[in-house]
N, C-alpha and C positions, 0 to 999 in steps of 0.2 A: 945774270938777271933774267928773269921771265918774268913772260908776259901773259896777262888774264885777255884773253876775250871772251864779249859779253854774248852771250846767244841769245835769241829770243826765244820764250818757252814753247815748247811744242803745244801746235794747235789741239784742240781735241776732235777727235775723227766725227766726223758728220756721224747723225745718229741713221741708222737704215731707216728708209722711207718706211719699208712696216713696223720700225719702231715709235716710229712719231706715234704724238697724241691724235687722236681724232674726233673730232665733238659726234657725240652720239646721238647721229641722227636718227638711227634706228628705233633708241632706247626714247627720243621726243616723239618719234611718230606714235609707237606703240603705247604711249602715256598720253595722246593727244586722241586715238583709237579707244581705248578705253575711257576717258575720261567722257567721251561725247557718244559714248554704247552708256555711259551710265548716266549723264548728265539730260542725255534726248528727252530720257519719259519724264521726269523731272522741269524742263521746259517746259514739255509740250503740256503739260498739267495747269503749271501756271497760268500759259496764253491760253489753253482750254476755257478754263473759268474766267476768263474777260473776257468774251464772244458773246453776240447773240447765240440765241436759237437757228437762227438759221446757218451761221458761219459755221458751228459748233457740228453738224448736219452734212455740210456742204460735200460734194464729193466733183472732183476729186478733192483730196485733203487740204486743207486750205491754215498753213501754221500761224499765221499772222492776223489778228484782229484788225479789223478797217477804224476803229476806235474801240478805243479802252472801255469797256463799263463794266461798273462792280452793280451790274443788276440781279447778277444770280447770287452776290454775295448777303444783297437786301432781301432776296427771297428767302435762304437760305435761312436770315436771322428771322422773318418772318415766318418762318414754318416751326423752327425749334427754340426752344429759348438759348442762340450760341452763348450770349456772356454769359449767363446763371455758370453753362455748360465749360466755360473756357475758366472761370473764377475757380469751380472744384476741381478741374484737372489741374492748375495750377496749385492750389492749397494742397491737395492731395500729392502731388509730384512734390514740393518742396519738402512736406512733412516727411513723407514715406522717404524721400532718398536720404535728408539729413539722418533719420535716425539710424537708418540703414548702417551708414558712414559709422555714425557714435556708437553703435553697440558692435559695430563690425572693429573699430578701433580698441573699443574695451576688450572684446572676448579674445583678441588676438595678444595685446597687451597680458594679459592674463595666462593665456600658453606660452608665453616667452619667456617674462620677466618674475612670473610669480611662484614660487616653489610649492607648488602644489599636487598632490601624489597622481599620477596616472593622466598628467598632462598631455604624454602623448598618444595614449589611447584615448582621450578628449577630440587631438586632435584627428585622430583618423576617424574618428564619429563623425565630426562636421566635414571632413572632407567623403566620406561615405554617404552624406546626406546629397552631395550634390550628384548621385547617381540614379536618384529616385527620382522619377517623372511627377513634374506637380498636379497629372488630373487625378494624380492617386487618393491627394489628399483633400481633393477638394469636397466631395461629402461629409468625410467628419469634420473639415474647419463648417461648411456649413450646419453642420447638425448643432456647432457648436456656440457658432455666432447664434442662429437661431433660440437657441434654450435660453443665452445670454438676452436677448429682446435687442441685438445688434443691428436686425435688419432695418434697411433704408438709412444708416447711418453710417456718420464719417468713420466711427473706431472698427463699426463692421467690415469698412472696405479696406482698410489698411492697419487694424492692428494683425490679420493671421498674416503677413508676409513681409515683418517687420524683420525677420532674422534672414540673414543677407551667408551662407557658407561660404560661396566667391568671395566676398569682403575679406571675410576671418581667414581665408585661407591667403588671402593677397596680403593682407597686411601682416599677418605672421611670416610670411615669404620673407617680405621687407624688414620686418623687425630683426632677423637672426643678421641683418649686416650690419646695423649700427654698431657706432664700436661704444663698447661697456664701458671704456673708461670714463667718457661722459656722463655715466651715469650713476657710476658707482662715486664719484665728486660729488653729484648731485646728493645721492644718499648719504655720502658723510656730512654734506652742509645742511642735513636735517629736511634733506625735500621729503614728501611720501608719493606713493603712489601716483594718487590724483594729478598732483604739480609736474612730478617727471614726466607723464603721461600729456601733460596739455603746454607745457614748458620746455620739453625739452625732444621728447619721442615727435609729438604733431609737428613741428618746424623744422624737421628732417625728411617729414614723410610727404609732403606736397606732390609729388611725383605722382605716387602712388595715390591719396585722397583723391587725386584728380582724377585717375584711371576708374576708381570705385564709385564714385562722384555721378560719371557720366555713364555709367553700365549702369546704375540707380535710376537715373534723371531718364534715361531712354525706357528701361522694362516700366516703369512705374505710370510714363505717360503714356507710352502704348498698351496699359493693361486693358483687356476688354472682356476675357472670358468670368473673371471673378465679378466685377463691376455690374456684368450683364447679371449674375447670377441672383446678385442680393440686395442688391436697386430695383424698385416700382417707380417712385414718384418722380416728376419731370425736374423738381426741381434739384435733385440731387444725382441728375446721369451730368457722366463726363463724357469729354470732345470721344474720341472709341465707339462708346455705348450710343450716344447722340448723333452718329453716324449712320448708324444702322436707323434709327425712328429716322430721319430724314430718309433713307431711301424705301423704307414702309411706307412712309407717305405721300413720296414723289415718284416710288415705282420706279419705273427704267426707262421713262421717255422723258425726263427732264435733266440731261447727263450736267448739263453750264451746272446746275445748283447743287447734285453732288459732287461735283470734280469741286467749287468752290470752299463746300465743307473736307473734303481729302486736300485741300493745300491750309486747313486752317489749323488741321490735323497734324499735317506735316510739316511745317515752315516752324515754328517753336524749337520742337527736338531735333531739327538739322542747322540752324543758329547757334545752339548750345553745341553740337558736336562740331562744327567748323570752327568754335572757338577754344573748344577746348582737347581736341584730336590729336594736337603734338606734347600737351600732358598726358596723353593715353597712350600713348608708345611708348614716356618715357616708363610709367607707373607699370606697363604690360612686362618692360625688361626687366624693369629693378626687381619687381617682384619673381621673376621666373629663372635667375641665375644663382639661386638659393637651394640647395635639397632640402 
């Protein structure tokens, strides 16, 4: 007869001390270094424009207002008309980026999915286009809005820069992953075009909308050079363009009232990017792991 004895299982060997994990203090510091090299002037902007005059002046530098006032902000509205100014960069951004998105949606949709000859000599057109510097074209768009009697209007300032090639080129990236068979169901159950395209392609593609969305929502509110170009009247400049008349006005010894119009400038389109930043890296990948 024999006998079993029971052993206890062998422990496992301590891991080397330089194998342990180690929290990355380095990698916090360097993200806490960074963050506050970028975050400082961004602050100091803010608490700039709640300052008197005199605090604003003060030397040595003085970060902290002794109290809050939005009195260079009331100057500010009182020098230029802000809301007129803030109501058209806002209609202006919404418009300009939405169509952006839909015609960048379409003409992509249409290099992918549509059998149409010489598709992808289409595509190296639009993606050719994005090598060309835009002050090239901006005389003939002007010459052109011009002859059109566009100038000092909405369609002047946003219809020549409604065709978006980063869009079409991001969303055709994206479109060659989707898988066909979705959609080739779709076309046996009698969908066309139009319905695949908003049914079943757009609630795949959120990723990426979102990535195209906010590269829209940012160039469109900070345009300034076009706006400047083909705008006269006060009631049709946006926050950019409105920026500058404020410091033609105010010169350079009044810093509180332009630092208030540069955060009124700025605080909008860094809102929309702090909420929408982690659909923008998703939308950056999906679309760039495609040939």
């Amino acid at each position: 007869m024999t006998t079993t004895t029971l052993t206890a299982p062998p422990r496992p060997h301590p891991r080397p001390a330089r194998e342990r994990r180690r929290p990355p203090v380095l990698g916090y510091v360097g993200l806490a270094a960074v963050a506050l090299l970028v975050g400082a002037p961004l602050v100091w902007l803010l608490l700039a424009s709640l300052k008197t005059p005199a605090e604003t002046y003060a030397v040595p530098l003085q970060w902290l207002p002794s109290t809050l006032t939005p009195d260079n902000y009331v100057a500010a509205g009182d020098t230029v008309p802000l809301g007129r100014m803030f109501l058209n960069s806002t209609l202006l951004t919404v418009l300009g980026a939405g169509l952006k998105v839909a015609l960048g949606l379409a003409c992509a949709y249409a290099l992918v999915f549509l059998d149409i000859p010489l598709r992808r000599f289409f595509f190296y057109l639009v993606v050719g286009t994005l090598m060309i510097p835009s002050q090239i074209t901006i005389i003939p768009n002007f010459t052109l809005v011009a002859e059109l009697g566009w100038l000092d209007t909405y369609q002047g300032i946003l219809v020549p820069g409604l065709a978006s090639a980063f869009g079409t080129f991001l969303f055709r990236q994206h479109f060659l992953t989707l898988p066909t068979a979705i959609l080739e169901a779709a076309h046996l159950d009698g969908a066309g075009h139009w319905r695949r395209l908003w049914l079943f392609v757009v609630p795949l593609s959120w990723p990426t909308i979102a990535a195209v969305t906010l590269v829209s929502v940012v160039a469109e509110w900070n345009d300034y050079l076009w706006p400047l170009l083909v705008v006269e009247r006060a009631e049709m400049l946006t926050l950019p363009v409105g920026l500058t008349w404020l410091q033609n006005i105010e010169g350079l010894s009044n810093w509180g009232v332009l630092l208030a119009g540069a955060v009124l400038v700025t605080l909008p389109v860094l809102i929309v990017f702090l909420v929408l930043q982690r659909r923008l890296v998703q939308g950056l990948v999906a679309g760039a792991v495609t040939g």
